[in-house]
N, C-alpha and C positions, 0 to 999 in steps of 0.2 A: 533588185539590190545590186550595188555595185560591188569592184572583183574586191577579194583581198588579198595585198601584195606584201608579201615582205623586203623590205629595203635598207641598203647602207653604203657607205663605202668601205671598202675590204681591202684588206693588204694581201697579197700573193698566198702567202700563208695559212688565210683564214680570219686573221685579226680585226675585229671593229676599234680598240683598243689597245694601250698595250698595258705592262701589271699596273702601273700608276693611273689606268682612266684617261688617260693623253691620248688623241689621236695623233699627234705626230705628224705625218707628213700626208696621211689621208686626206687632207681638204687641200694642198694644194692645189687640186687642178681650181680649183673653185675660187682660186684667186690670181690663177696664172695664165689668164685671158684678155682679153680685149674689147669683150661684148656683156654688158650686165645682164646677170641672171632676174635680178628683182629691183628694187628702188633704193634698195642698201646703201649703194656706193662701196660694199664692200665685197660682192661675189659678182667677179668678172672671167668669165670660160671661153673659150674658142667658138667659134659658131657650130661647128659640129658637137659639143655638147651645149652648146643654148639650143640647138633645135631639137636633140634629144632630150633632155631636162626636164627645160619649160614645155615642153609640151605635156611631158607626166605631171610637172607637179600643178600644172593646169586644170589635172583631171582629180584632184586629191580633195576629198569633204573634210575626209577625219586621218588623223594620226593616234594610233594606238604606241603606249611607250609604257615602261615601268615605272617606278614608283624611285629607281636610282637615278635614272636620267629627267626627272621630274626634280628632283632634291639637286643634282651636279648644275642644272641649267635655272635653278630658283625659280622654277615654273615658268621660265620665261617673260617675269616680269606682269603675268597673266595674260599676255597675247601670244597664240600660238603661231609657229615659227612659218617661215615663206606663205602667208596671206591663208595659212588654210584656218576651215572655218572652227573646228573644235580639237580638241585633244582627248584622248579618253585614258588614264592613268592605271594601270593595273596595280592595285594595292591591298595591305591589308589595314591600310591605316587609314583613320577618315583626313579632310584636308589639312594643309599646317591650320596652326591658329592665325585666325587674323586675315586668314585667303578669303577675298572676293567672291561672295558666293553667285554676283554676275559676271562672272569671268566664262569664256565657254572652255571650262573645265570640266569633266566628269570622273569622277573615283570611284572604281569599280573594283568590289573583290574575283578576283578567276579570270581565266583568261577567255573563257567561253560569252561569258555576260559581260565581258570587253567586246567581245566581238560583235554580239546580238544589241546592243548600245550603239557600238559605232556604226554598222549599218543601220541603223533606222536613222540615225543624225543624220547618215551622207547619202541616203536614198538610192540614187543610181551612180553618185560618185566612186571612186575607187574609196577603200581603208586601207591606210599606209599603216603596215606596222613594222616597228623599230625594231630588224634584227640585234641579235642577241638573246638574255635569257628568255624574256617576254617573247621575241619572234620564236625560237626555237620551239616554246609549250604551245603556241597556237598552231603551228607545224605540224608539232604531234598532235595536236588533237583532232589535224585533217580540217584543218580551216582555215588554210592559204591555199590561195589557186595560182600563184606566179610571184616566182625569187627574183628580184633585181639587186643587182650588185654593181657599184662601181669598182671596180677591181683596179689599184693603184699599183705601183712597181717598186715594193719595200717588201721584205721580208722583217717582222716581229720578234719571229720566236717561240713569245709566249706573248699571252694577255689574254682580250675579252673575246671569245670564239663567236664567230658571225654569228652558228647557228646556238650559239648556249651551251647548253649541258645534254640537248638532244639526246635518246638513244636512240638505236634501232636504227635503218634504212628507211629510205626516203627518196623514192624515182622522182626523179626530174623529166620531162621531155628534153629532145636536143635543144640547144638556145635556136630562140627564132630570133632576135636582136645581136647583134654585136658588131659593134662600132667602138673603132680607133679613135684617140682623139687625143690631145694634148695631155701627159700624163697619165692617162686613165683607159680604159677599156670596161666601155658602158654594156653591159649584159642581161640578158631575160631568159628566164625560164620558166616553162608552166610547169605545177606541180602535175604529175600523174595521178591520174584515178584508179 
């Protein structure tokens, strides 16, 4: 099975978000480049983060996200986001009405049988899962192996906290990744066992 990562871009702070759901100035770097990230025409990055990026989001089967950034992003129209191949929706609600039920979506209650869902989808590929509250409960449940972060140069305040509503500690290894790059400061870390 492949790893499970949690991932975002982060303001200084902590913030995925800020009170209103805006990220704000978080996706700039992802448009303040010169080299395309995907087929977009719209997410263009420096070469030092195209070559750290694309290469992760290369390795991605599935995306794990909530049930709020499902509803904020209209499910993405039913194709999930940068070419990866499923989404898996942590909820307590079954699909909207009317959603495709060939769309490769899956609605899962808990975050545990998100998990055990999305690895079997992505076999040996990585499962991306979308910090914030959803990343923070598979965190604590001990079911992420490595944080990434793009860490942006804004302070928030307040808003959506990277890791959620986590309690408790939570060792990290030192970062084995970190790279400068245009706006951002691309970051990894494995979780501790």
């Amino acid at each position: 099975m492949g790893k499970v990562v949690m991932y975002s871009s982060v303001s200084v702070d902590g913030f995925i978000a800020d009170d209103n759901d805006q990220p704000g100035p978080l996706f700039d770097w992802l448009s303040g480049g010169d080299v395309p990230l995907d087929d977009s025409g719209y997410v263009k990055v420096s070469q030092t983060s195209y070559d750290y990026t694309r290469a992760y989001w290369d390795q991605i089967g599935v995306t794990i996200a909530g049930r709020r950034v499902f509803d904020m992003t209209d499910g993405w129209d039913g194709k999930p986001p940068s070419g990866i191949d499923h989404v898996v929706v942590v909820t307590h609600r079954p699909a909207p009405e009317g959603w495709d039920p060939e769309a490769p979506f899956h609605f899962v209650d808990g975050v545990e049988a998100a998990v055990a869902e999305a690895q079997e989808l992505a076999g040996d590929r990585l499962v991306e899962v979308a910090a914030g509250d959803v990343g923070g409960q598979v965190l604590a449940a001990g079911l992420v192996d490595e944080v990434r972060m793009d860490v942006v140069p804004v302070v928030f305040g307040s808003g959506r906290r990277y890791f959620g509503s986590v309690e408790g500690q939570h060792l990290l290894e030192d970062p084995d990744v970190v790279i400068q790059s245009n706006r951002v400061l691309h970051l990894r870390y494995r979780v501790r066992r």
